[in-house]
One Martini backbone bead per residue (centre of mass of N, CA, C, O) as a GRO file, in nm:
protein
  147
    1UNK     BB    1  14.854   7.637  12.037
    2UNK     BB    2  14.707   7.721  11.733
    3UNK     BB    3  14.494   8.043  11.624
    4UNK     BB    4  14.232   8.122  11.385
    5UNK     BB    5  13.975   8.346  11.447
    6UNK     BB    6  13.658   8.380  11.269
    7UNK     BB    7  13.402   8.545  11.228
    8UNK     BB    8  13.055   8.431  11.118
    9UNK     BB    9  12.776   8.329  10.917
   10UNK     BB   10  12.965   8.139  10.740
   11UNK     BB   11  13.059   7.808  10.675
   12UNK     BB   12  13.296   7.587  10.471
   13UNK     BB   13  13.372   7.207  10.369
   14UNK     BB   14  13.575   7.085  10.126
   15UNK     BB   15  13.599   6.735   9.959
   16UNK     BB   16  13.580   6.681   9.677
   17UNK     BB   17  13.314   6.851   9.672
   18UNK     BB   18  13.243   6.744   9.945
   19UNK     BB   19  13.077   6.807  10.235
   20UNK     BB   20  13.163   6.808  10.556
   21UNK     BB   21  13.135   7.134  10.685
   22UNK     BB   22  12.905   7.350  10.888
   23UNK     BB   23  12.839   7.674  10.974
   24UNK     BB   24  12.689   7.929  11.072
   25UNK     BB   25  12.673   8.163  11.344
   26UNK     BB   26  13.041   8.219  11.415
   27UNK     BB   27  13.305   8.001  11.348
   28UNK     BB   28  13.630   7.998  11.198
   29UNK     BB   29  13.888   7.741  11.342
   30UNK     BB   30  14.228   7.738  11.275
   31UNK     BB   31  14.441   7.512  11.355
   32UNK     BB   32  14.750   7.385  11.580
   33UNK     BB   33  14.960   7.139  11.678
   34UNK     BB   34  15.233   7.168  11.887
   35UNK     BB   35  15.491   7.103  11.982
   36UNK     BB   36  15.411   7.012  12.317
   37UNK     BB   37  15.137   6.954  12.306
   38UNK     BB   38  14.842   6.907  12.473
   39UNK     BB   39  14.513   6.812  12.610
   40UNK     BB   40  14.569   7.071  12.797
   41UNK     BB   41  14.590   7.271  12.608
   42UNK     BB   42  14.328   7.198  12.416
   43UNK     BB   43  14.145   7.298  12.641
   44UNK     BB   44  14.244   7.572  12.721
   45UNK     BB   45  14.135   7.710  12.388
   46UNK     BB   46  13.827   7.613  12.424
   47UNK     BB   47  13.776   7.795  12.697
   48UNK     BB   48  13.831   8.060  12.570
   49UNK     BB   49  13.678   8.079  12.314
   50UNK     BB   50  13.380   8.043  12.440
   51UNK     BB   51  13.396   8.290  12.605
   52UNK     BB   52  13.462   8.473  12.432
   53UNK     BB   53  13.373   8.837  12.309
   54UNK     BB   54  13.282   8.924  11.981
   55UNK     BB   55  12.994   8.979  12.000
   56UNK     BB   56  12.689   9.167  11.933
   57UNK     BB   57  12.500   9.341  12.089
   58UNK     BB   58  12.257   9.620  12.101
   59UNK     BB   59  12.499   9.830  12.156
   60UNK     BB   60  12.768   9.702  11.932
   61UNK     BB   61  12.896   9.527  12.152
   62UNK     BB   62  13.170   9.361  12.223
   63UNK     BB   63  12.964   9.086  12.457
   64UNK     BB   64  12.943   8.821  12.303
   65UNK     BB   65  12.929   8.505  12.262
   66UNK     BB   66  12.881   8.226  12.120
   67UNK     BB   67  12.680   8.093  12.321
   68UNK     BB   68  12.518   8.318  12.349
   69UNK     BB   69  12.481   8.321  12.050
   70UNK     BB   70  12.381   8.035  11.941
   71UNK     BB   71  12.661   7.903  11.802
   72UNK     BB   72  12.896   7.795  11.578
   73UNK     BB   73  13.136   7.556  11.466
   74UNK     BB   74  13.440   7.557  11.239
   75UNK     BB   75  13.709   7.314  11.226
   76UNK     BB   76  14.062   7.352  11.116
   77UNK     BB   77  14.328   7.218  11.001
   78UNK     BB   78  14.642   7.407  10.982
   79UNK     BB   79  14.988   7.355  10.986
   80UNK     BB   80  15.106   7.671  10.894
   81UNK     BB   81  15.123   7.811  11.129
   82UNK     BB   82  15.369   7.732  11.231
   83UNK     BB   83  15.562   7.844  11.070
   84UNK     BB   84  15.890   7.918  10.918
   85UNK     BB   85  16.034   8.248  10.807
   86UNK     BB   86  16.322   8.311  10.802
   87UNK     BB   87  16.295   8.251  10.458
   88UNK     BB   88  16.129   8.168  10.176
   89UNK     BB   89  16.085   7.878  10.270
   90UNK     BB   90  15.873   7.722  10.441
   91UNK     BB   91  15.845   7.570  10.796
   92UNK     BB   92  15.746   7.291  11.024
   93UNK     BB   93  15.925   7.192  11.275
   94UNK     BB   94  15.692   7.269  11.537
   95UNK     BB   95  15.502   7.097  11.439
   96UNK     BB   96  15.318   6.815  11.513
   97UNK     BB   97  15.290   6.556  11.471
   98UNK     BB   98  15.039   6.414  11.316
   99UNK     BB   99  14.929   6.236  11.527
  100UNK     BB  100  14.920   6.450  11.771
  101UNK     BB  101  14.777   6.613  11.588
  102UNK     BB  102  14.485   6.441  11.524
  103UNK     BB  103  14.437   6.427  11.843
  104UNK     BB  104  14.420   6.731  11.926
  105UNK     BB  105  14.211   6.833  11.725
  106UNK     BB  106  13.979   6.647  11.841
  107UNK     BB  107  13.994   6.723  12.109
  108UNK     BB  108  13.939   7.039  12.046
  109UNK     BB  109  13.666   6.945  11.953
  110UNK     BB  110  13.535   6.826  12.218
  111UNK     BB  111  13.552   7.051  12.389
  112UNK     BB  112  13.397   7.280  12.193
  113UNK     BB  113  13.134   7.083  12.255
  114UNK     BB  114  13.184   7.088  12.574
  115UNK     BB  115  13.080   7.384  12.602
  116UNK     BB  116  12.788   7.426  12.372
  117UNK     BB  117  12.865   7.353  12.097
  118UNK     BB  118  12.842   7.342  11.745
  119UNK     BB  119  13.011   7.121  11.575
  120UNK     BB  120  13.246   7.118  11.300
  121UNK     BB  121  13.480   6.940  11.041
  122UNK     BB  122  13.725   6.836  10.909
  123UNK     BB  123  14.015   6.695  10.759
  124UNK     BB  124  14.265   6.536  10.820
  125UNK     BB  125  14.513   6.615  10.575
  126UNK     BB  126  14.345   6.712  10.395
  127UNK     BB  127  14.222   6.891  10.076
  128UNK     BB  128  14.094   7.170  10.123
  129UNK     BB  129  13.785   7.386  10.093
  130UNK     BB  130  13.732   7.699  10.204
  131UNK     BB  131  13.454   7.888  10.340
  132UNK     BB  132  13.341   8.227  10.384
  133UNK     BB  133  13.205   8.475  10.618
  134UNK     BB  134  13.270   8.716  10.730
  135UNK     BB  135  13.233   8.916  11.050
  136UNK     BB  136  13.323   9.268  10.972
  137UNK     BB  137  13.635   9.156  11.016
  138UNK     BB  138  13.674   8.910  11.236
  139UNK     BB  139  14.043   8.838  11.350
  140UNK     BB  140  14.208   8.584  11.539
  141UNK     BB  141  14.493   8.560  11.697
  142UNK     BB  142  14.627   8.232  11.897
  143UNK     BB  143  14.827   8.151  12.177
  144UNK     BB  144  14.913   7.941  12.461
  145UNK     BB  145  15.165   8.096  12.545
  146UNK     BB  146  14.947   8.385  12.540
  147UNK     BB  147  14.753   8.294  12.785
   0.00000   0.00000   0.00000
């Protein structure tokens, strides 16, 4: 699996102008479930996140997880990540089919919000609008096959 993990004081998205999904300080995570990935991947991807210390502490050292600060995330997918750029114009066919992307995608959340924190989501498919206020800039791409 692909993720682009950013720090966040707010995220929030939306489908045709309806709030479907919004976290306060923590993630906003864009998710890929790739060809070949399952859901012992998707386990992996969200107990690495969990865990993750990019929050600062007292004395403003990235120190401390989401976990550690009460955060939560705010998970969206987003098949892009796939992209295959050898062209001028992206590919997508190492993205896992739909149906395995969008079960990968909600077990990857369910993972999340099992490590304990407040997960909110997108909508599989939809054409979302996403806003966030980064915090940092704080940006990390992960794929799990460099984990």
């Amino acid at each position: 699996m692909r993720a682009v993990l950013q720090r966040v004081t707010r995220a929030e998205v939306r489908v045709d102008d309806e709030l479907i999904g919004e976290t306060g300080k923590g993630f906003l995570i864009l998710v890929c479930a790739m060809a070949g990935d399952t859901e012992v991947t998707a386990a992996k991807l969200a107990a690495k996140i969990a865990k993750l210390r990019i929050f600062k502490d007292d004395q403003g050292k990235m120190n401390l997880s989401v976990r550690d600060i009460g955060g939560g995330a705010l998970v969206v997918s987003q098949f892009t990540l796939a992209a295959d750029l050898r062209g001028n114009r992206p590919g997508f066919s190492t993205a896992a089919a739909p149906d395995l992307g969008e079960r990968l995608y909600l077990h990857f959340s369910q993972c999340l919000a099992a490590e304990g924190m407040p997960v909110a989501t997108g909508r599989f498919g939809a054409d979302m609008a996403v806003s966030l206020t980064n915090d940092g800039p704080v940006t990390i791409w992960m794929d799990t096959d460099q984990l």
